[in-house]
C-alpha positions in Angstrom: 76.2 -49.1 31.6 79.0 -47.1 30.2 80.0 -44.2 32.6 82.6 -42.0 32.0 85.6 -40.9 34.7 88.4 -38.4 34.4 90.7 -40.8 32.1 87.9 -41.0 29.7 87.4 -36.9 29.4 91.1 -36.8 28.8 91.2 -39.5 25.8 88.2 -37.4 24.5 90.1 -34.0 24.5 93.1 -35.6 23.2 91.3 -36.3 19.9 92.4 -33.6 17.7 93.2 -32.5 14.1 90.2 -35.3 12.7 86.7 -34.9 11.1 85.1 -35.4 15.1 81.9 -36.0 15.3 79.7 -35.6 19.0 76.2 -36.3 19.9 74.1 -35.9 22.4 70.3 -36.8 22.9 67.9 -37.0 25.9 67.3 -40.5 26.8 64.4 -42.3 28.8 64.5 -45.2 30.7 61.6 -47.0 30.8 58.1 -46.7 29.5 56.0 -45.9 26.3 59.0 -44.2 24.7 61.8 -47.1 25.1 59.1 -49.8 23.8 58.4 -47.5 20.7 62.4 -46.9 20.4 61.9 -43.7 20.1 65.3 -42.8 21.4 67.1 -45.2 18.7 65.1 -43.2 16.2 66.3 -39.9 17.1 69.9 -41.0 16.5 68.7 -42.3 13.4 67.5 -38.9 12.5 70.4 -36.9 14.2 73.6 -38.8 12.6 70.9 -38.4 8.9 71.5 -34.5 9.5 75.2 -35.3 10.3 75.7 -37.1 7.7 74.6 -34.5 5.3 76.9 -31.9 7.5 79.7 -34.1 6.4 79.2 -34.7 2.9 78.7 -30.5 2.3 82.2 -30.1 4.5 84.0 -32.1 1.6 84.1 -35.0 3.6 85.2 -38.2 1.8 81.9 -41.0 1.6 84.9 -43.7 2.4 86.0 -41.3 5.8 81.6 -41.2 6.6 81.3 -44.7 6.2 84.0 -45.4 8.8 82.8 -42.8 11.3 79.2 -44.4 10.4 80.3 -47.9 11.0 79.9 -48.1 15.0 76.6 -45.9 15.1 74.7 -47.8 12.7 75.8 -51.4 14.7 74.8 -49.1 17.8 71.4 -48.1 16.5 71.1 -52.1 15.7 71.9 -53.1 19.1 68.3 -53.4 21.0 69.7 -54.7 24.5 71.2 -51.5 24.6 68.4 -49.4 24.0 67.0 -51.2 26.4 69.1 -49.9 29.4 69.3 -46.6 29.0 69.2 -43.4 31.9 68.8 -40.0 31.0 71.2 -38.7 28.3 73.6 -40.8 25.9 76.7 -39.0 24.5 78.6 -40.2 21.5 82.0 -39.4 20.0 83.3 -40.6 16.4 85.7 -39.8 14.2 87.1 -42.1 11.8 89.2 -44.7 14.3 87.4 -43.4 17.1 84.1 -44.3 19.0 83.0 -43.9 22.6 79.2 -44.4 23.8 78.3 -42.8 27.5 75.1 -43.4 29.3 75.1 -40.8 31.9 72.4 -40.0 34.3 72.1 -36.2 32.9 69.3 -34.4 31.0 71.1 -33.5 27.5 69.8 -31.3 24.9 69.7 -32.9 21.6 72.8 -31.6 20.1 75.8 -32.4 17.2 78.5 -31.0 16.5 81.6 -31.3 13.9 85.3 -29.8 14.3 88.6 -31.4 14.7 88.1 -31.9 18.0 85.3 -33.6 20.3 82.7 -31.2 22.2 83.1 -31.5 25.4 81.2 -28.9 26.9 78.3 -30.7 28.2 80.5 -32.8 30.3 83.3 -31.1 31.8 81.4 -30.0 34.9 81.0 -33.3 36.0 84.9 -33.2 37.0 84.7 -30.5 39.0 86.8 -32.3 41.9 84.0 -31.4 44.7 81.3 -32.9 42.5 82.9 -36.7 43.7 81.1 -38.6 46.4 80.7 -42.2 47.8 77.6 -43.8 48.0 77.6 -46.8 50.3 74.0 -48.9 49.7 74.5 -50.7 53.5 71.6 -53.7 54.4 72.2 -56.4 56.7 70.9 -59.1 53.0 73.7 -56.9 51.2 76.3 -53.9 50.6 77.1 -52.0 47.8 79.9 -49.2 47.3 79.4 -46.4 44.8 81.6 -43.8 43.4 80.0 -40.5 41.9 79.7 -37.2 40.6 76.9 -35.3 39.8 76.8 -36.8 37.0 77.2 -40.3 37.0 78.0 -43.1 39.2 79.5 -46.5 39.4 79.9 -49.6 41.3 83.4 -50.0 43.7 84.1 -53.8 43.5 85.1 -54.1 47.0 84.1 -57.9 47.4 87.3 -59.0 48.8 87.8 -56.1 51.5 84.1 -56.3 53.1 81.4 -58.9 54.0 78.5 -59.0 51.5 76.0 -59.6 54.2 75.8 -60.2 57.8 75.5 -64.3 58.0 78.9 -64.1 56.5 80.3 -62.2 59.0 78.5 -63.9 61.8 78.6 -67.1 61.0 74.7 -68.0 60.4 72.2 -67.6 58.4 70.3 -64.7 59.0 67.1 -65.0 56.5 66.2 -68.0 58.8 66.7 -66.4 62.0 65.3 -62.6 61.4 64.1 -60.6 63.7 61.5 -57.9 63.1 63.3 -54.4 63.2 60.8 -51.4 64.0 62.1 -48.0 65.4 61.0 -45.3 67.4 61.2 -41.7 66.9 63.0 -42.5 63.5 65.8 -44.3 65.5 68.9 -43.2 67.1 69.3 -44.2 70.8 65.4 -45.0 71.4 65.6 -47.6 68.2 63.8 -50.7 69.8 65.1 -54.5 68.6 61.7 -57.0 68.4 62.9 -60.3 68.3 62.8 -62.8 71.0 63.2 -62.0 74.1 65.6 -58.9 75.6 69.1 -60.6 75.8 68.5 -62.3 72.0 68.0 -58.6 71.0 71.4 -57.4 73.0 73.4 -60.2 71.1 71.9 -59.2 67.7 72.5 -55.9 68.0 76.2 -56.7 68.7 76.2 -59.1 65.7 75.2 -55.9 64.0 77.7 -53.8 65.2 80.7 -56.7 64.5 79.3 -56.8 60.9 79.4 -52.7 60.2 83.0 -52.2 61.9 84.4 -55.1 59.3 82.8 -52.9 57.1 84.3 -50.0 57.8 87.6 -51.7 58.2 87.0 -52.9 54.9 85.8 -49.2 53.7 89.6 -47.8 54.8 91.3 -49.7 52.9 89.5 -47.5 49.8 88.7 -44.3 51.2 91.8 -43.9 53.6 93.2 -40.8 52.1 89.7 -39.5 50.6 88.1 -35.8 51.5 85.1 -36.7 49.6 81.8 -36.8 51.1 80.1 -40.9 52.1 76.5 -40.6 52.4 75.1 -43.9 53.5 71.9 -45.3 51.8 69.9 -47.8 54.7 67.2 -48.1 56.6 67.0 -45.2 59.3 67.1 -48.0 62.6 70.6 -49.2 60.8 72.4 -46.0 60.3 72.9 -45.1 64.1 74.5 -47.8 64.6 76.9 -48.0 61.4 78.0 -44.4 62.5 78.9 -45.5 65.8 81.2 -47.4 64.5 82.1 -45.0 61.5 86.0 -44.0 61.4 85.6 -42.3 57.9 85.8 -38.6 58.7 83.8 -37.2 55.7 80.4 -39.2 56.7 77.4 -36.9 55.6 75.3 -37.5 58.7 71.9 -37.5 56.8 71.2 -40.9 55.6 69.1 -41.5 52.6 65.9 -43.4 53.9 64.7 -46.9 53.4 65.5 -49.8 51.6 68.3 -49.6 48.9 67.0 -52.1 46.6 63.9 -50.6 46.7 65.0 -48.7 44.0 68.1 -48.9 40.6 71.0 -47.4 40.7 69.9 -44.1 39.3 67.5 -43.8 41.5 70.3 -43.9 44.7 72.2 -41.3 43.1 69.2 -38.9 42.3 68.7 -39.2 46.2 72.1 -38.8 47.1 72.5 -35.7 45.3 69.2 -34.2 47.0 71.2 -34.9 50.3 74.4 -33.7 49.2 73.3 -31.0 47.0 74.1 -27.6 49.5 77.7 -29.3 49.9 78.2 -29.8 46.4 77.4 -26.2 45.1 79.7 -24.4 48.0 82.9 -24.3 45.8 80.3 -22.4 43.1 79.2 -20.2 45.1 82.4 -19.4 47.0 84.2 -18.9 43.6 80.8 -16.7 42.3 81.2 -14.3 45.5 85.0 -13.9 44.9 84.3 -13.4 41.3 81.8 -10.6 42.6 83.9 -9.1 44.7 86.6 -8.6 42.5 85.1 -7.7 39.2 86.5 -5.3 37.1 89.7 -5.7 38.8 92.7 -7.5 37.0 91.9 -10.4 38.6 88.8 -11.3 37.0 87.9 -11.3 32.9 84.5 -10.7 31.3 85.9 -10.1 27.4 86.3 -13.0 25.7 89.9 -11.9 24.0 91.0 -11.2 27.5 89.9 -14.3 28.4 91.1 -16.8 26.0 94.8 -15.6 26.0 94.5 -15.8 29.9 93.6 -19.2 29.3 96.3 -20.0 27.2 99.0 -18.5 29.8 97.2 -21.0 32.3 95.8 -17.7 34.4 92.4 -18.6 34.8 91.1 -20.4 38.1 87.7 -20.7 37.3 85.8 -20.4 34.2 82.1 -19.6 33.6 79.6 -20.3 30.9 76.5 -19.4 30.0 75.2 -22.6 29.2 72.3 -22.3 27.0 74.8 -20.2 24.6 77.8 -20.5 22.5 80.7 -18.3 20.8 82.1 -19.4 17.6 85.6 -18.6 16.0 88.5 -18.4 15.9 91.8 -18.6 18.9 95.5 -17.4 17.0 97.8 -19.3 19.7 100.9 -17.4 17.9 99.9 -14.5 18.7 96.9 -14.6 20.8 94.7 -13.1 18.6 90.7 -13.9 18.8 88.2 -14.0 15.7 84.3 -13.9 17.1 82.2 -14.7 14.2 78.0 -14.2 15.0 77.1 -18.3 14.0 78.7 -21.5 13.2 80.9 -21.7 10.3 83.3 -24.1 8.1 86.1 -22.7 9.4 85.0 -21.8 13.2 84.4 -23.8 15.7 82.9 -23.0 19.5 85.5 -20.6 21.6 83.5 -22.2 24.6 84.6 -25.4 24.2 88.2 -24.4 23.3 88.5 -22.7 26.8 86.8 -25.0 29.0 89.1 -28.1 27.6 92.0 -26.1 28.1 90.8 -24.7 31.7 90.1 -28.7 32.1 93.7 -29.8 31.5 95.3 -27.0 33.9 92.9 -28.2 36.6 91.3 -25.7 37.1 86.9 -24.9 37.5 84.4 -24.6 35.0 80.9 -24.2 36.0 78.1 -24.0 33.0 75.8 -21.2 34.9 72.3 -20.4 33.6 71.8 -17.0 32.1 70.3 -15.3 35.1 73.3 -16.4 37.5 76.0 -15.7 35.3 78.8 -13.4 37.5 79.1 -10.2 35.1 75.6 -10.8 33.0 77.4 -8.8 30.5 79.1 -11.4 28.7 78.6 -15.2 28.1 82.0 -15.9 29.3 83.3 -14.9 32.9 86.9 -16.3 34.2 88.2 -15.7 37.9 92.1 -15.6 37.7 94.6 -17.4 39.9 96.3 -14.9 41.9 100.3 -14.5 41.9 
């Protein structure tokens, strides 16, 4: 599973001044459509239509055959069609290639410039998009780092027991007890094992196994802000919070058993617990915008915009993100071209300002039509303020 993290967007944006060629397509995971490769097909057909694009641009057949060379062993490659999640992004260019299997719904798209199109990704970095995921069971635990848009295992084997006999010393599939709970758990959760002072001492086995876990947990997340939503059964997650020192827990768990379902499926539930936490900053940067429009502290013209951008001005960018504005961006003297489709010698103003916006750290949010700040334009930016 290839995922892709901050140091990977900035290889991508530092690819410049090269035939670069991006993909995207929609990907499924499993059923009628993976068995009848339908999604190796569509690259098949998609990189056909690029390679057309590349031979009208004047691009050499030795310089296609290159960029060609890793997608076609790609396409070949039917264990990884095999694993696949919801969209797969590719970037080529001539000594360049980088697959992503991201958990995100993509739009079949390609597009050629000198530089990689980045657009698609860049609000997965938005910095309050990151969360933990811990997957906690007393057979096994699993750490997670996420965005919205992907996710990843933390190898934290060394810093935390695995399971419970190996922090208790025996083995518990041969001595389990029957968990049930009452009134979802919390205080009233009732232990059914053998008798009432077996129960005590198992639930203290319990609570010695989560606090090494959260001992172990520290050592990773001591200086974190990001939000920890824990994955377990509900009858376990009282008692891992009272034990809890990290001060960003999200205090609604996600339900059941973890390995009841793959790793995508954690993080589609994790971001359906964490999702009115994750879109504060949004909306909090949406009202400002609001309440300062048409003001010198907010832009809705794009050749106000991009120079802004360029002067590292602009706090927040937003983009309508079914649409795109191609041209042209004069650094030497800040001059902007707006052409009405894709040419030669264009390339998407869009893209341009959100890698920039990217590299300044600062916000870029791809907003649907109907929420865009000033509906006006396609491109809003919030300004820092001196």
């Amino acid at each position: 599973m290839s995922l892709i993290n901050e140091k990977d967007l900035e290889k991508l944006m530092n690819v410049q001044d090269k035939t670069c060629v991006s993909i995207f397509i929609p990907t499924q995971r499993a059923g009628k459509e993976v068995l009848e490769e339908k999604n190796k097909t569509h690259l098949k057909s998609l990189w056909k239509e690029v390679g057309t694009q590349l031979k009208e641009k004047g691009v050499s057949e030795e310089k296609i055959a290159k960029i060609e060379k890793p997608i076609e062993a790609l396409v070949n490659d039917k264990s990884f069609w095999r694993h696949q999640s919801d969209g797969l992004a590719i970037f080529a260019a001539e000594d360049f290639f980088e697959k992503y299997t991201l958990p995100v719904n993509f739009e079949a798209h390609t597009y050629i410039s000198e530089e990689f199109y980045i657009k698609p990704l860049v609000p997965m970095f938005n910095k309050d998009s990151r969360f933990y995921l811990l997957a906690l069971q007393l057979e096994d635990v699993t750490l997670y780092e996420a965005t919205s848009y992907s996710i990843g295992k933390v190898e934290v084997d060394d810093l935390i027991p695995s399971q419970l006999e190996e922090r208790v010393g025996f083995d518990y599939k041969q001595k389990h007890l029957d968990f049930k709970t009452q009134n979802s758990g919390g205080e009233n959760t009732i232990f059914h094992g053998h008798g009432g002072a077996s129960d005590e001492v198992r639930k203290e086995e319990i609570l010695k196994y989560f606090r090494a876990i959260d001992k172990g947990l520290d050592t990773v997340l001591h200086d974190e802000k990001v939000p920890l939503v824990i994955a377990t059964q509900d009858y376990l997650f009282p008692i891992y919070e009272k034990v809890n020192t990290y001060n960003h827990l999200i205090k609604k768990v996600i339900p059941g058993n973890p390995s009841d379902t793959d790793i995508f499926g954690l993080h589609e539930k994790a971001l359906q617990v964490l999702e009115p936490e994750m879109e504060k900053t949004k909306r909090e940067k949406t009202k400002k915008f609001n309440e300062l429009n048409n003001t010198d502290n907010t832009g809705a013209s794009v050749t106000d915009i991009l120079p802004a951008v360029q002067q590292g001005k602009v706090d927040t960018l937003f983009l309508e993100n079914r649409s795109e504005i191609w041209g042209t961006y004069n650094k030497d003297n800040m001059n902007v071209t707006i052409h009405d489709n894709q040419q030669n010698s264009n390339y998407s103003l869009m893209n341009w300002a959100a890698k920039e916006v990217l590299k300044q750290g600062g916000k870029v949010f791809l907003i649907p039509e109907a929420q865009m700040p000033d509906k006006k334009s396609k491109m809003n930016a919030l300004y820092r303020f001196n």
